[in-house]
N, C-alpha and C positions, 0 to 999 in steps of 0.2 A: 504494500500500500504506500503508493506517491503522494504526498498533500503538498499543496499550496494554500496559503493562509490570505484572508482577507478581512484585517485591521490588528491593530498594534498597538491595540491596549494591554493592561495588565492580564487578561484572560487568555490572550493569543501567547505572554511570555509562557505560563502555565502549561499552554497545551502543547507547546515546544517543547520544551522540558517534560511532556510528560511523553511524548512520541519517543525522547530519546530511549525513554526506559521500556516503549514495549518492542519485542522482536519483528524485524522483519514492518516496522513503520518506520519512514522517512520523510521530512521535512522538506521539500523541493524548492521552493521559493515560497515570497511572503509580498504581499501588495498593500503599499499605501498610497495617498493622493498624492503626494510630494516625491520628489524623487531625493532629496537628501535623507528624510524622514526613511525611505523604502530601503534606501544604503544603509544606510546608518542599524538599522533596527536588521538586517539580512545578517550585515556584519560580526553584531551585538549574538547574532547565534550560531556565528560560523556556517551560514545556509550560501550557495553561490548564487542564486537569482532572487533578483527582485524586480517588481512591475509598477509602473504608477496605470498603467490604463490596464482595465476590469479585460475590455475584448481583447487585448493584446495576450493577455495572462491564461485567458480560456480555449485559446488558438494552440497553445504550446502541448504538445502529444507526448510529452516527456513523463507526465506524471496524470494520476487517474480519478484524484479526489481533491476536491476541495473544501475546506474549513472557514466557516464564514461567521464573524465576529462584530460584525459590522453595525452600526442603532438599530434598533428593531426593526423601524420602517422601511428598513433596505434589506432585511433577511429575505424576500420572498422575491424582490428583482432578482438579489442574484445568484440565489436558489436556482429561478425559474432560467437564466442563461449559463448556470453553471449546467443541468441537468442540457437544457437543449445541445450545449456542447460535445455531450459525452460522459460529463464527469459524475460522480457520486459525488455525494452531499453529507456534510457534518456541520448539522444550524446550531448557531446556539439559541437555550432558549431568551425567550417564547418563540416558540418556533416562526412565527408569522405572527400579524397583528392579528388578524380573526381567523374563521375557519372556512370561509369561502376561500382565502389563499391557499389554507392547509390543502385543501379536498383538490384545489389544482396542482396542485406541486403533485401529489400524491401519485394522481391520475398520471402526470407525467412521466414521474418517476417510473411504475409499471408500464407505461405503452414503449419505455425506452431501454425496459430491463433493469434498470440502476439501483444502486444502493440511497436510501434516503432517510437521515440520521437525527434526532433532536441530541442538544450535546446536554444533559442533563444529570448531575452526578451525583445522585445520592439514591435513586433506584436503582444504579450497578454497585455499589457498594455493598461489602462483604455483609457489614453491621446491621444493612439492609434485607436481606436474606434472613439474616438471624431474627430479625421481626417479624417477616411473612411466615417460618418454620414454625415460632413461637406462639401466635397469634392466638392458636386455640386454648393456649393453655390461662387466658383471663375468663375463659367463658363468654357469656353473651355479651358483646362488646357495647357499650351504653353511649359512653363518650369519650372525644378526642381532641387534645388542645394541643396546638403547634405554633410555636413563636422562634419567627426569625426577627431579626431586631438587630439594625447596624445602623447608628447614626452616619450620616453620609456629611463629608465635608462641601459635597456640592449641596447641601442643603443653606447652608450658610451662605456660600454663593446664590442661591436662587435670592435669601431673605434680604444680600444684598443690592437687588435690582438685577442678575444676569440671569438666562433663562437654561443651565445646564439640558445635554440632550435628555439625560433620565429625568426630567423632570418638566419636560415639553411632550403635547398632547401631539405635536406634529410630529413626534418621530418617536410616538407610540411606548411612552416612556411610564414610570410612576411605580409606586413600592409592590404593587398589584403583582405587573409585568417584569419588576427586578430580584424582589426578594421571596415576596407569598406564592410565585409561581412553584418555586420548591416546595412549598408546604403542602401546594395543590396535589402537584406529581407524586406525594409521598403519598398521602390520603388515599387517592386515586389509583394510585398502584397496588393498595390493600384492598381496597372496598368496592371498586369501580367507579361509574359516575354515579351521583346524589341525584335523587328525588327529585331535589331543590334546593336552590344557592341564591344569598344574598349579598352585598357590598356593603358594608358600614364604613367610609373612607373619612380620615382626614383630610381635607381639601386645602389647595393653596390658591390666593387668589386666579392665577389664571386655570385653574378647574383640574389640575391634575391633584392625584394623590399622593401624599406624603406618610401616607401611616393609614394601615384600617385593617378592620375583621372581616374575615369570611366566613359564613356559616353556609355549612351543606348540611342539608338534611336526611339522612338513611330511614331504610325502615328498624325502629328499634334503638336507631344512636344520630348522633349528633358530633359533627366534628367542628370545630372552631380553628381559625389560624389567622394569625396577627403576621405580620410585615409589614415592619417600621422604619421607614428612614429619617426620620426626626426625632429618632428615641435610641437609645442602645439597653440592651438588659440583657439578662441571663438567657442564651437559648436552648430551647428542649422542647420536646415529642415527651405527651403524656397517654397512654392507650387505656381506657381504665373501662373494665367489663363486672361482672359480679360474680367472680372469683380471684378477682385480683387486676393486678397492673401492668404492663412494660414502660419504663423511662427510657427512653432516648437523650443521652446526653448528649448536646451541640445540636449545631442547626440540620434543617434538611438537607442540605447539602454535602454535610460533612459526614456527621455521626461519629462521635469520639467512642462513643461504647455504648453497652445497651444493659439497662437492668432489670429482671425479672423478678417481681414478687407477688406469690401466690399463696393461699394457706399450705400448700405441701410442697411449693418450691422458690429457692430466691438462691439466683446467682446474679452476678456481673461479666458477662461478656466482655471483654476489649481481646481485638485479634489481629491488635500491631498495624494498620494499615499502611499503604504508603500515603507518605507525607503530602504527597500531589493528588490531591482527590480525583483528578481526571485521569490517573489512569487506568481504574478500573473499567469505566467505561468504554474507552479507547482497544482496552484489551478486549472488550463485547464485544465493538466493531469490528474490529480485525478478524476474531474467531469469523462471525460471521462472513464476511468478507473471502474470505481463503476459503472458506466452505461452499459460498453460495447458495449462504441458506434467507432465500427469500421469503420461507414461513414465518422465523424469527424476525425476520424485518420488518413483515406485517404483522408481528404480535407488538414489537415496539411502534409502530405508525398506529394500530388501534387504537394504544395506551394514548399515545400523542391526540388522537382524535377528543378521545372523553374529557383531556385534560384542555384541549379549545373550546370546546362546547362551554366547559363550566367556566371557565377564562370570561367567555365571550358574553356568556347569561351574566355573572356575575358583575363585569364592566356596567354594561345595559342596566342591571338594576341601582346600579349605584351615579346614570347617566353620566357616563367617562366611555367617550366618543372620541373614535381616533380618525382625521382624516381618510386615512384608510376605509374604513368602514363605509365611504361613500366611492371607492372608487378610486382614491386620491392617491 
């Protein structure tokens, strides 16, 4: 597996660093808008190509995947000319702003055979597993509270008068789409989609969210999840049924370890992870990939479906309206 990367923030250093470490992935080039920027950051990882133009980058038959990091409201352009090129696809989330883009990308992705990835990291995680394995042992599962919570420095910048991307409605930004997207994926990936989902959001004067709750609704339970970018607090996954609990310690995305307590059992899991959360996932990819297992790809594109639908109700109820959403 060949990638080529598209944006050069901190998340793209990460997924470099994490390709180094799985077998048989390689880094191929990396694309920013600038060309000293493009040097500069190719350099910075010892990679030999870099691209400032997007069609110039997708033309090169050197390598077979692309990794796209880019604001969210560009994930689904260049999704959708990565895939017409030929290439597989590794989005990060939210995968796309709604799920009219999702269900295109999709369709294309199969008419063209290709692989098509949300890059989400705390549903390939080992610690993760150990909670789906576990799950039966709280009994009937009642409710579930998940708080991701990182105060953001570009919050500070926003209250100063600048309108950072994560926190502009045009490029499909807000605590929803950056940080409770994980809490979503987690929920989701235990239970399926909810009944019913609502948005309780913090609002900043130009209409995006800075902090809020989501409630879905199960038959039977109820799950709640907070992400907050104008707060920092303790984060953790509380799974709590009527024979007991699971603790999640750390956010959805990470999961430092996991605790079990029940009347007839309580351990503590921790199973050493690596230090780079992304590269569990990455090693999902790959498997799949060298295998050609397109079933697994549409088990993970399923999950990604339930997980826009609730995104997309959710936004809607909370009226957090992204250009997008008309077309835009």
């Amino acid at each position: 597996m060949k990638i080529s990367t598209i944006g050069t923030g901190f998340i793209v250093d990460r997924f470099i660093e994490a390709a180094e470490q799985v077998e048989g992935v390689k880094v191929y080039g990396v694309h920013s808008r600038t060309k000293t920027r493009a040097r500069l950051f190719a350099e910075g990882h010892g990679i030999d190509n870099y691209f400032t133009d997007v069609a110039e980058m997708l033309t090169d038959d050197q390598y077979d995947t692309v990794y796209i990091a880019s604001p969210n409201n560009l994930h689904y352009k260049y999704a959708r000319q990565a895939l017409e090129h030929g290439k597989h696809v590794i989005c990060e989330k939210p995968f796309t702003s709604n799920l009219r883009e999702l269900q295109d990308l999709i369709a294309l992705s199969r008419e063209k055979g290709l692989f098509l990835f949300e890059a989400v990291t705390g549903i390939h995680l080992p610690h993760y597993k150990v909670v789906k394995e576990n799950l039966h042992r709280v009994g009937d599962l009642k409710v579930v509270q998940a708080n991701y919570s990182q105060y953001s420095s570009r919050y500070d910048a926003l209250k100063s008068g600048e309108v950072p991307n994560v926190f502009n409605l045009e490029f499909s930004g807000g605590a929803l789409a950056d940080l409770n997207i994980y809490n979503l994926h987690f929920v989701i990936g235990l239970l399926g989609k909810p009944e019913d989902v609502f948005y309780l959001p913090n609002k900043f004067e130009n209409g995006i969210d800075t902090s809020g709750v989501c409630v879905m609704k199960y038959v039977g339970s109820i799950a709640t999840c907070i992400g907050s970018k104008d707060t920092k607090s303790e984060n953790s996954i509380l799974l709590q049924g009527d024979k007991g609990y699971i603790k999640v310690n750390g956010s959805a995305n990470i999961i430092d370890s996991v605790e079990i307590q029940t009347d007839d059992y309580d351990e503590t899991i921790d199973l050493g992870q690596h230090e780079n959360n992304m590269v569990s996932e990455l090693e999902d990819f790959k498997e799949i990939y060298d295998n050609g297992d397109h079933q697994s790809a549409s088990g993970w594109l399923n999950h990604s479906i339930n997980v826009m639908e609730t995104f997309e109700e959710a936004r809607k109820s909370a009226s957090i309206m992204y250009p997008a959403d008309n077309g835009r």
